[in-house]
N, C-alpha and C positions, 0 to 999 in steps of 0.2 A: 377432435376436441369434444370433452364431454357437454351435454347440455347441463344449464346452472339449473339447479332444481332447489324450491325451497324446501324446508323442513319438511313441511305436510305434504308435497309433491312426493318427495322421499320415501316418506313413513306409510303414503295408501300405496306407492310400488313396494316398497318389502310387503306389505299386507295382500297384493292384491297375487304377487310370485310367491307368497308364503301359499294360499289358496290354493294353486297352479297345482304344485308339490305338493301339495296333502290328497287332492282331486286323483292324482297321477299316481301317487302313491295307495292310495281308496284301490283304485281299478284294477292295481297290480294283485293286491292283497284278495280282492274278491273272484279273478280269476283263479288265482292259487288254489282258493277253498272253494272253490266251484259253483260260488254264487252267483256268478257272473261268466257266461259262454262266448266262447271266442265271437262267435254270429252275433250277440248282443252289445258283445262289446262295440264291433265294426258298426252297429245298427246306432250306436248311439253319437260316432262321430257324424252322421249325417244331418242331424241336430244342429241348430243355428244359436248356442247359450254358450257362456261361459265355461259348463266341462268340457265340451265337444271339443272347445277351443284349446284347453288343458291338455288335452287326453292326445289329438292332435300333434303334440310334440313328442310323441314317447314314439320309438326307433323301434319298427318291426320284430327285431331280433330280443327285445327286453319284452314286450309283450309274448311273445312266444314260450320265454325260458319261465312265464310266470304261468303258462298252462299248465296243469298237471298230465303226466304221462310225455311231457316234451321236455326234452333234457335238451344238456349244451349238442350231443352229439345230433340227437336227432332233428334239432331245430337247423345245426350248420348244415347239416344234410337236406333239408330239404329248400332249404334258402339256395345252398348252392345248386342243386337241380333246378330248382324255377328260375334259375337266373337272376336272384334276388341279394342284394348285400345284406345283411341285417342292420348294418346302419342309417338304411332308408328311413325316413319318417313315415308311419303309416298312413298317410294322407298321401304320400307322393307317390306310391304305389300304383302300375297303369293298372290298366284294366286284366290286360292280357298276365301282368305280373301276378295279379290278385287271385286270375283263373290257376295261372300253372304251381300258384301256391297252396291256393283247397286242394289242389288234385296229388299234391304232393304230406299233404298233410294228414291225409284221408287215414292213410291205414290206422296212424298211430290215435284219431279223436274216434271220442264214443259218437253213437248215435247222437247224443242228448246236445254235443259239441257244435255237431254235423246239421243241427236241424236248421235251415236258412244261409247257412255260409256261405256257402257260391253266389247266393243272389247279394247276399248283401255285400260279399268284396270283390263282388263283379259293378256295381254302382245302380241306378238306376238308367235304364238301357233308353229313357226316353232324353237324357241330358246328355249334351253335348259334350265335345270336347273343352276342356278349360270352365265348363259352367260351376 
């Protein structure tokens, strides 16, 4: 059963999920144009704000196909070598999935791609598990 929600409840959730989608949509689009590097993008979920939180729900596989130089084929390829579904959400991502993913993704990103990537989708090595 759904919760009763008033009007204004309503109207700042369509506002607040309209947000969400334009945030998520932003990140896809600046990837694209290379505004935005795969490292940076990773580097900005670790961020405790409302995009991080956004950005957060977009599924490894749609962030990849919005790199440039990563196509459907080359992204299913290297997902399925890391042992990765692309359906994952990029947050749930281990650690070790995150490694055999830079390592698989290496040939086809530039240097400029490549610069910090490992560290930042390996996490920070001083946090725990589940931290």
């Amino acid at each position: 059963m759904r919760p009763h929600l008033s009007d204004l409840d309503r109207m700042r959730a369509r506002a607040k999920a309209l947000r969400a989608r334009t945030l998520r949509a932003d990140a896809k689009k600046a990837l694209r144009s290379s505004q935005l590097t795969l490292g940076q993008f990773f580097e900005q979920l670790q961020r405790d704000d409302e995009e991080s939180a956004a950005l957060s729900r977009l599924r490894i596989g749609e962030v990849l196909l919005a790199v440039p130089g990563i196509g459907e084929a080359r992204a299913d390829r290297a997902l399925q070598k890391a042992g990765v579904s692309g359906l994952r959400r990029v947050t749930a991502l281990g650690v070790r999935q995150r490694e055999r993913l830079s390592r698989e993704l290496a040939p086809y990103l530039g240097a400029e791609q490549l610069r910090g990537l490992a560290s930042r989708l390996a996490g920070d090595p001083e946090e725990g598990p589940g931290a």
